[in-house]
N, C-alpha and C positions, 0 to 999 in steps of 0.2 A: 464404529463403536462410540461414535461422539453424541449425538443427539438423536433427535427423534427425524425419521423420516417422514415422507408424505404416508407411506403404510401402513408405520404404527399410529398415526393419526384415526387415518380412516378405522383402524381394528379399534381402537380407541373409541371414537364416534358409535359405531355400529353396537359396540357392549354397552352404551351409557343409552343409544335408543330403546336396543332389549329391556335396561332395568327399569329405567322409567315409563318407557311407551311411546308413541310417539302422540296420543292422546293427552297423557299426560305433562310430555315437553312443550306441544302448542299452548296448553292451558298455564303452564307456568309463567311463560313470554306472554300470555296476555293480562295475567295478573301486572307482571313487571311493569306493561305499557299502560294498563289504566293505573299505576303507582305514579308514572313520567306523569300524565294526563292531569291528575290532580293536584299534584305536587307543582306544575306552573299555573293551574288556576287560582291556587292560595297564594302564588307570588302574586298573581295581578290582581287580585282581591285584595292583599296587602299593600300593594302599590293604589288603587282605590282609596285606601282608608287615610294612609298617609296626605294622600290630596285631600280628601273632605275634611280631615283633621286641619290642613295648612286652611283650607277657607274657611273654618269655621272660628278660627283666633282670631281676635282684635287687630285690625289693621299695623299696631304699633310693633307689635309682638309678630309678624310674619316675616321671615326670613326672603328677601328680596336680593336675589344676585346682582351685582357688580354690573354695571351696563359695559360694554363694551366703546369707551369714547376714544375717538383718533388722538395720539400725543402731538400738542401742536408743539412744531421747532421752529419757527417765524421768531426772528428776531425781533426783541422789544425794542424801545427808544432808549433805555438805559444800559443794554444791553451793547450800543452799538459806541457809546460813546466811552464805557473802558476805554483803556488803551490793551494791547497784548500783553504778557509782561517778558518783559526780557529774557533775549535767549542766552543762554549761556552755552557755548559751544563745548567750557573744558570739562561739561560733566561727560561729555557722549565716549 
């Protein structure tokens, strides 16, 4: 009495083939998949526009990511001639 079984599935499925058809349920999935179909053509048309939009701004005005440069940790010459500074043992 808890849920649905594999049964009532199937008697499920087989009523909803009856009402609509099964003419009528392949035509609906392919409605749905040429909906997917266009619906990513407009992203990459939109992704398109956005690029010929960035080339078409004034060099000043284009947004130019961050390069990626190594952090140098190479000690300087001033760096080397600090001294430490004192340890103090009676904070620890």
């Amino acid at each position: 009495m808890g849920g649905f079984s594999l049964w009532h599935i199937l008697i499920f499925a087989i009523i909803l083939l009856l009402l609509f058809g099964g003419n009528r349920f392949s035509a609906m999935m392919g409605d749905v998949a040429k909906g997917l179909k266009s619906f990513k053509q407009g992203m990459s048309e939109d992704d398109e526009a956005k690029r010929a939009a960035e080339q078409q701004r004034p060099p000043e005005q284009r947004q130019i990511p961050p390069q990626q440069q190594p952090i140098d940790i190479t000690p300087r010459a001033n760096d080397a001639e600090t001294p430490p500074p004192p340890r103090d043992d009676s904070a620890r």
